[in-house]
C-alpha positions, 0 to 999 in steps of 0.5 A: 152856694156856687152858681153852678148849682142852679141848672141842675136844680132846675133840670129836675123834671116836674115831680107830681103825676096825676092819679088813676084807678091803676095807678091807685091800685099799684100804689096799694100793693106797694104800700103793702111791700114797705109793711112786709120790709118791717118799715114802720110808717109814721116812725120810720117813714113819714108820709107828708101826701100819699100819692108817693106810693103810686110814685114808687109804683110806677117808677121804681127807685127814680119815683122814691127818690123823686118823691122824698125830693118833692117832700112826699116823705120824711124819714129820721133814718132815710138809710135804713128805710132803703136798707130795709127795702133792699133786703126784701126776698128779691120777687118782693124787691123787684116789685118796688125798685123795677117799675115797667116805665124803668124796664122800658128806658134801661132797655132802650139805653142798652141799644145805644152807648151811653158814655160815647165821646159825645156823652161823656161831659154831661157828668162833669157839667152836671156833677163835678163842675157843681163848684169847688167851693160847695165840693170844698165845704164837706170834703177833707182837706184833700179833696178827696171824692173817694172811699176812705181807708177806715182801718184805723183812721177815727176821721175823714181826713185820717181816713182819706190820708190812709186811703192814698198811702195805701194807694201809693204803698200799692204802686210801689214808687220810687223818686223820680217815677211818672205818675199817670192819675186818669180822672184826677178830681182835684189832683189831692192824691197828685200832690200828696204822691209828689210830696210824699214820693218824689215823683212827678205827676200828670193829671186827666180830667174833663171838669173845667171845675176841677182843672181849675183847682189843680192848676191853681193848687199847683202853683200855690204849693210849688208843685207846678214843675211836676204836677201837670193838669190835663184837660181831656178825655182819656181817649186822647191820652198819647204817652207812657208813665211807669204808673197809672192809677184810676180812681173813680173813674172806671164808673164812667166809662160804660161796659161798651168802652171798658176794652178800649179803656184798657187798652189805653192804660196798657199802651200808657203804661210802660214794661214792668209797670204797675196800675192800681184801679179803684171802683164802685162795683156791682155784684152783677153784671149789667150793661146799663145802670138799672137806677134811673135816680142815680143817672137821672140826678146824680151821674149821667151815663154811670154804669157799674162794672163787675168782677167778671166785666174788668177780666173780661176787658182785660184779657190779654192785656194787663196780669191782675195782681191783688184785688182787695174789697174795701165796701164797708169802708165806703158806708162809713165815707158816705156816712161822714160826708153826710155828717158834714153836709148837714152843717153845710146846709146851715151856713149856705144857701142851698135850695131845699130841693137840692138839699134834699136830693143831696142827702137822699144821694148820700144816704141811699147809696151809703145803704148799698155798701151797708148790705154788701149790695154795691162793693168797692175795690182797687184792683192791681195790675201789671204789664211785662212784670215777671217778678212775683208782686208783694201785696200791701195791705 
């Protein structure tokens, strides 16, 4: 496995905590809540130390994930145990998933912006510069670490080739057009635009990792005059492309950057424009990520944005054009990345807490699109277009 797995393996905090008469009593009560969410202990949830109750209590979702990190629990469907969860009556749920230690940090993380400037590369060093070998083992063949378009694809790679001609049909391009990707990944939709297009493209990202991959990819395919590779935040952006497209990234840029973040792609995007924004969304809006697994292990600083949240920030600046919801589509991406992990897991050496993470990673937030309690949208947008825009879908 890449070398760059290392640290975050060993950042994870010490996981076991001592035992106390309240801490006993709070574990009971929530053992009770996991027996009313029709979860059936030692069939569907199997307890290895029974201290993972206290865990939960006094941590919330941080504590289950931690706790099926440091093997307190096994489960052989470790999704529909947090699915059961999830559809708790919202009291019940609250019970497990918000402890006081979380309301507490999400509190305090409210008072300050996480994803300023000098926050925003703890992601891209703790997640995406993870190496593109270990990325390259379970993605499909372009690399994309994105929502598959599942309407008629029966693969990954049908799925992920789907999603970015549904991406390009949705730009409405034409040769010789300049294509903006804010937070490129590994530039897979780049080249496949410019393949499939003819357009040129020029990709933004902050992980060294994934830069790297570009530039080298680039070069290999002949594509080196017409993809270029960015390494900067989207703050510095200076120019104008007659497309933006934003995938996976809006989740990263924080509620108390949203407006700015559109005013950059408003000044980026030349009259008659077209952006398309691809995003994990929330039902709700939130100024923090009340998930402290997620932010703690898997995405620093993420927050994700609601309906309400983007027009609020987009106000005045772009015409929102077509909105289309594809949450479902994203239990079956998880789903199949997961699949393709665990083969991994069986070629590679992979420590067992980062394995178990992983998994846990993949399962819990395939369980949030399975009950429609996170979303995934891409959303169109104009500038100066006074034509009626034609929906794809």
């Amino acid at each position: 496995m890449d070398r760059q797995v290392e640290p975050v393996v060993k950042s994870s905090k010490k996981i076991f905590r001592p035992f106390s008469a309240l801490s006993n009593e709070a574990g009971r009560i929530v053992e009770e809540m996991v027996r009313l969410a029709g979860i059936k202990i030692g069939a569907e949830l199997i307890v290895n130390d029974s201290s993972l109750w206290t865990d939960w209590a006094l941590d919330g979702m941080l504590g289950i994930g931690e706790s099926y990190m440091a093997g307190k629990w096994d489960s052989p469907h470790v999704d529909v145990v947090i699915g059961k969860l999830m559809t708790l009556p919202s009291t019940e749920k609250r019970k497990i998933f918000n402890s006081w230690r979380n309301k507490a940090i999400i509190g305090a993380a409210t008072a300050i912006n996480p994803q300023r400037r000098d926050k925003e590369m703890e992601v891209a060093v703790k997640h995406y510069d993870l190496g593109n070998n270990f990325f390259q083992s379970w993605l499909d063949p372009h690399m994309q670490y994105s929502c598959g378009y599942w309407k008629t694809a029966k693969t990954l790679a049908e799925a992920q080739r789907a999603k970015m001609k549904l991406v390009a049909d949705k730009l409405h391009l034409r040769p010789g057009m300049r294509v903006l990707d804010i937070g490129c990944g590994w530039g897979g939709l780049g080249r496949y635009l410019i393949k499939e297009h003819d357009v040129s493209v020029t990709g933004v990202n902050i992980s060294a990792e994934q830069m790297k991959w570009c530039d080298e990819k680039a070069v290999r395919e002949g594509l080196s005059d017409r993809f270029e590779s960015w390494e900067m935040s989207y703050r510095d952006l200076v120019g104008q492309w007659d497309r933006v497209v934003v995938i996976g990234m809006l989740e990263h840029v924080g509620p108390r950057n949203y407006e700015n973040f559109f005013d950059i792609c408003h000044r980026c995007l030349k009259d008659d424009g077209i952006l398309l924004l691809q995003t994990i969304g929330s039902n709700v809006s939130q100024d923090a990520l009340n998930d402290r697994w997620i932010t703690t292990y898997i995405f620093p600083n993420g927050t994700l944005p609601s309906i309400a949240q983007i027009a609020r920030a987009n106000e005045r600046k772009l015409v929102i054009e077509d909105l289309q919801n594809l949450g479902p589509d994203y239990e079956t991406t998880l789903m199949s990345w997961h699949e393709r992990f665990q083969k991994v897991k069986k070629t590679m050496k992979i420590p067992l807490v980062f394995q178990r993470m992983w998994d846990f990673y993949l399962l819990y937030t395939a369980a949030g699109f399975r009950h429609r309690k996170t979303q995934l949208w891409q959303i169109v947008m104009t500038k100066n277009e006074r034509r009626r825009y034609n929906s794809t879908r």
